[in-house]
C-alpha positions in Angstrom: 12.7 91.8 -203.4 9.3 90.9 -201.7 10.7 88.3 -199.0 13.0 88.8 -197.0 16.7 86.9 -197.9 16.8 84.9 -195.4 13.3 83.3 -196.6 14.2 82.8 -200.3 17.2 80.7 -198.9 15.1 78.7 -196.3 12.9 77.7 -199.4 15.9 76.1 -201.3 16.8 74.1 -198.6 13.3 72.9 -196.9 13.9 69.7 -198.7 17.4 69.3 -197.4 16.1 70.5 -193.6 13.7 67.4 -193.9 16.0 64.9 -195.0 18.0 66.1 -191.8 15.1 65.9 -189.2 14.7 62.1 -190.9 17.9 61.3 -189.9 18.6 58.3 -187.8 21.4 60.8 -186.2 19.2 63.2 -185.3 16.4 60.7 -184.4 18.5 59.0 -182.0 18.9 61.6 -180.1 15.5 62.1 -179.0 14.7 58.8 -178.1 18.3 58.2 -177.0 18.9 55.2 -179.3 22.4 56.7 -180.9 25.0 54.6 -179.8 27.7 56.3 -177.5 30.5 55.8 -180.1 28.8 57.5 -182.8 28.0 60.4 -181.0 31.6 60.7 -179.4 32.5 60.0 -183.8 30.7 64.0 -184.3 31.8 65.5 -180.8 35.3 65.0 -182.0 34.5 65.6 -186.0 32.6 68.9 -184.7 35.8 70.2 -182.6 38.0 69.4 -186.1 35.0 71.7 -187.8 35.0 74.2 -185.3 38.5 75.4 -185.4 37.7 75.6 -189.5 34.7 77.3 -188.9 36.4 79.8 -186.6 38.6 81.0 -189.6 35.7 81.3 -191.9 34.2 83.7 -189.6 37.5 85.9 -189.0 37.4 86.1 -192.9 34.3 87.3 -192.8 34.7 90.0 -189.9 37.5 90.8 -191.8 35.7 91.4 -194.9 32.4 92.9 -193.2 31.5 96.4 -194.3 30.0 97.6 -191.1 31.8 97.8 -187.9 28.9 96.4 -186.0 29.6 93.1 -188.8 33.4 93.4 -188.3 32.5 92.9 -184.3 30.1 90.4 -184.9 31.4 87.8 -186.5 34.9 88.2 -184.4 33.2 87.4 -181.3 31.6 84.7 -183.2 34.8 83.4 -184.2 36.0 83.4 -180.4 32.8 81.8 -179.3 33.2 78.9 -181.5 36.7 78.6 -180.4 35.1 78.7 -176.7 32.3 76.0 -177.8 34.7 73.4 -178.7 36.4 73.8 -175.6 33.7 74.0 -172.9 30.6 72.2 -174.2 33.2 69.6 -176.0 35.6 68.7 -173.3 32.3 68.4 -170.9 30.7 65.7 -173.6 33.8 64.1 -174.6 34.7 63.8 -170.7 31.2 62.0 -170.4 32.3 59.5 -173.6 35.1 58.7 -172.0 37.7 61.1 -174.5 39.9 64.1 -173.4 40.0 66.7 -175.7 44.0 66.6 -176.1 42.9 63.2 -177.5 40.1 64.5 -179.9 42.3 66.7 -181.4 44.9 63.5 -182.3 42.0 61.4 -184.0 41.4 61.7 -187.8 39.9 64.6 -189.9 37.1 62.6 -191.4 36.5 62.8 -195.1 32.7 65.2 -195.4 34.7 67.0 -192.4 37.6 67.8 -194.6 35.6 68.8 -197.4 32.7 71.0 -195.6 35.9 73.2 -193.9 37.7 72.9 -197.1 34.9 74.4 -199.1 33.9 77.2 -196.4 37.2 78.4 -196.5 37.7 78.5 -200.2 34.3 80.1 -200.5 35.1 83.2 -197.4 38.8 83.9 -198.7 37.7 84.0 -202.9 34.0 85.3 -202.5 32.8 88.5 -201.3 31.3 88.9 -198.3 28.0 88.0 -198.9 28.9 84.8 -200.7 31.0 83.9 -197.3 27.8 84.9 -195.2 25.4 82.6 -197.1 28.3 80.1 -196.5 28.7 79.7 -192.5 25.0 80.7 -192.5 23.8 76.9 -192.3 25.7 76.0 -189.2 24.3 78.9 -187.5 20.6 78.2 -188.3 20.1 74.7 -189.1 21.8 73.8 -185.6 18.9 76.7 -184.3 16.4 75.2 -186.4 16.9 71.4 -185.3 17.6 71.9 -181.6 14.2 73.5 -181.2 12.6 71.0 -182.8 14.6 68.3 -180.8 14.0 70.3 -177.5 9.8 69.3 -177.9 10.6 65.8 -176.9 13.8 66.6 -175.1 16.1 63.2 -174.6 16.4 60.5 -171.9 20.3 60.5 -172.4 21.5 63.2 -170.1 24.5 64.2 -172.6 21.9 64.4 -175.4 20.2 66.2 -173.9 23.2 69.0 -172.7 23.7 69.3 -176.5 20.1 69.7 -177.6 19.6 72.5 -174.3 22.6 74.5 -176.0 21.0 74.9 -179.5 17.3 75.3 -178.0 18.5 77.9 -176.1 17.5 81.8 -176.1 21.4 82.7 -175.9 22.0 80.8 -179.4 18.9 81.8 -180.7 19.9 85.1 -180.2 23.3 84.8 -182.3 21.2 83.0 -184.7 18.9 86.2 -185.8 21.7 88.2 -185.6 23.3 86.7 -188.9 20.4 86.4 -190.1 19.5 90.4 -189.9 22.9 91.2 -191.5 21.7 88.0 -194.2 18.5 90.2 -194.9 20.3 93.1 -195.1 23.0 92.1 -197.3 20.5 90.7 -199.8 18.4 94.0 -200.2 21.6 95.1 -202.1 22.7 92.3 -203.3 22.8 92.2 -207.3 21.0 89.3 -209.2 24.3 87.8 -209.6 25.0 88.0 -206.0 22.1 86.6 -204.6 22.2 83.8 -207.1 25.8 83.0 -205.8 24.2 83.7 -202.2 21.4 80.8 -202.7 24.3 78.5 -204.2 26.9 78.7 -201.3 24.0 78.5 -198.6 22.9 75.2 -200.7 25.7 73.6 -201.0 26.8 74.1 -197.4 23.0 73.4 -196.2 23.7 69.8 -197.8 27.2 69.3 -196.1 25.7 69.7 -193.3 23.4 66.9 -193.6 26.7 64.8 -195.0 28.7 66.2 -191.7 25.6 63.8 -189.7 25.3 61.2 -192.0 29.3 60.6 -191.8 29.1 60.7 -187.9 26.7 58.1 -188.2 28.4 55.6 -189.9 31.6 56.9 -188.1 33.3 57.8 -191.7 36.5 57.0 -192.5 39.1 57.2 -195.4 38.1 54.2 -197.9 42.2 54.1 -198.7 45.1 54.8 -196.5 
């Protein structure tokens, strides 16, 4: 392959990427018109994620071929475990949530689905189809919080969230998984990398759902 893996997924998704810059969600952050109560809607749908997320990642260390990978993506795990509890219960505490309440409120439908599909994908693909999978979160989060952290926010718990994905110590986790991405690709088979681009595709578009449900604050249609 010419290009590097990592850049023959980014141009699958540079449509999607856009469509999530465009986002009122992510809009209203910068100027700091996002009401209070839909941002408190994704702190608490985010924690939900997290703890899904967390297992995807174990799977992944588990099924990682490299030591270096095995390590990697366990302390990943931990640190998203550590995320939802530090970042969160700062941001909820400043919406007026605990986080022992959080955790009692709803799993929201694209929530449910975006966890559900991670998971299927990291236990029944190999381990480059579970890469491609989680990659999104990593690097779309990266990609957007540098582009947020231009304008910066006038809400000062906007702008806590945007300073933690700007930030050299994320960015840093970031091209980490996206070396072992590269490097996983170079020996990928065609077949591989075509279920590679598929997994980061679909995942690349839940996370613009996983936004688009926190801003209409999604719920269950029945009950």
């Amino acid at each position: 392959m010419a290009d590097r893996t990592r850049d023959l997924l980014w141009s699958d998704v540079e449509g999607i990427y856009a469509q999530v810059l465009a986002h009122p969600f992510v809009g209203g952050l910068t100027d700091g018109s996002l009401p209070h109560e839909v941002f408190r809607h994704y702190i608490v749908q985010d924690a939900h994620y997290l703890r899904g997320y967390a297992k995807a990642l174990t799977v992944c260390a588990a099924k990682a071929p490299t030591d270096d990978d095995t390590l990697m993506f366990a302390e990943h795990a931990a640190g998203a475990i550590a995320a939802e509890r530090e970042l969160h219960a700062d941001l909820l505490g400043g919406l007026g949530l605990t986080s022992e309440q959080a955790r009692t409120l709803p799993v929201a439908p694209a929530t449910r689905a975006y966890v559900s599909y991670l998971l299927a994908t990291a236990y029944g693909g190999s381990y480059a189809e579970g890469v491609a999978a989680v990659l999104p979160c990593y690097w779309i989060y990266a990609e957007v919080g540098e582009h947020l952290v231009r304008t910066g926010s006038p809400d000062p718990l906007y702008q806590r969230w945007i300073d933690m994905y700007a930030g050299e110590e994320f960015r840093a986790v970031v091209d980490a998984v996206l070396d072992a991405t590269d490097r996983i690709g170079a020996t990928a088979s065609d077949t591989e990398l075509g279920l590679m681009r598929e997994h980061f595709t679909a995942t690349s578009r839940y996370e613009w759902m996983f936004w688009d449900g926190a801003y209409r604050r999604e719920e269950w249609p029945v009950r």
